[in-house]
N, C-alpha and C positions, 0 to 999 in steps of 0.2 A: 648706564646713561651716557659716557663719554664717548662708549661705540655709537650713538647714534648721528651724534655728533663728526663724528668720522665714516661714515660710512659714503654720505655725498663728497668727500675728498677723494675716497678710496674708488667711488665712481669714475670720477674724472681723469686723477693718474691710469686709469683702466683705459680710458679712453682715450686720453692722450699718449698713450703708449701704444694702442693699435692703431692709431692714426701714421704715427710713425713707423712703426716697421711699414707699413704698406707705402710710405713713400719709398722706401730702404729697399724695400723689396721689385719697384719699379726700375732701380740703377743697379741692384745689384744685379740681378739676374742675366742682362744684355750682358752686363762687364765679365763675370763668370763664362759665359760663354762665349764670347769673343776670345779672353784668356786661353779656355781651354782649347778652343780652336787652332790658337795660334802655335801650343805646344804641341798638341796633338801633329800637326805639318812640321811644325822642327823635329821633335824626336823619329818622324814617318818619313823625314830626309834622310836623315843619318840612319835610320836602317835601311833604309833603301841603299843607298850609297857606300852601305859598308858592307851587303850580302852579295850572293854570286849574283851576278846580270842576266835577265832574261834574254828570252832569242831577241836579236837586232840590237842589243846593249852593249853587248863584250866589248867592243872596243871603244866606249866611251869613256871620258876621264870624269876621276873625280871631280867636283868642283872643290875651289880653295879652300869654301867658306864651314863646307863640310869637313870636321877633322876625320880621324884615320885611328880605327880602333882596331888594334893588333890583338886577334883571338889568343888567347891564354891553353895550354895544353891539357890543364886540369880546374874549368872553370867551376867555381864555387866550391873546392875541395881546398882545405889547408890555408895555410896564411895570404892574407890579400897581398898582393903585389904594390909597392909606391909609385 
């Protein structure tokens, strides 16, 4: 008898709960991918910037902002480096 009594509660947290992720799901979405966007272009700098240069590139410099990742002789093999 007390489920019945609970069951129009159970409705409404039901409903107040889908109501809210679908607001959740309006912000979240854009922000995720703006985010990933944004990483996706930093990390696609720096490999760019840190592999061999295509034709017309070779003698461009790195830029500052870009660090400088010195290739290792035995990468992913043996103890990581500090």
């Amino acid at each position: 008898m007390t489920s019945l009594f609970l069951l129009p509660l159970a409705q409404a947290a039901v409903e107040a709960a889908a109501e809210t992720s679908q607001e959740i799901g309006k912000i979240s979405l854009p922000i995720v991918g703006i985010v990933g966007f944004l990483a996706a272009v930093s990390l696609g700098s720096i490999a760019w910037f840190n592999s061999k240069r295509p034709a017309g590139w070779e003698g461009k410099e790195r830029p500052d902002i870009v660090p400088k990742i010195e290739p290792s002789e035995t990468p992913g093999i043996g103890n990581p480096e500090p």
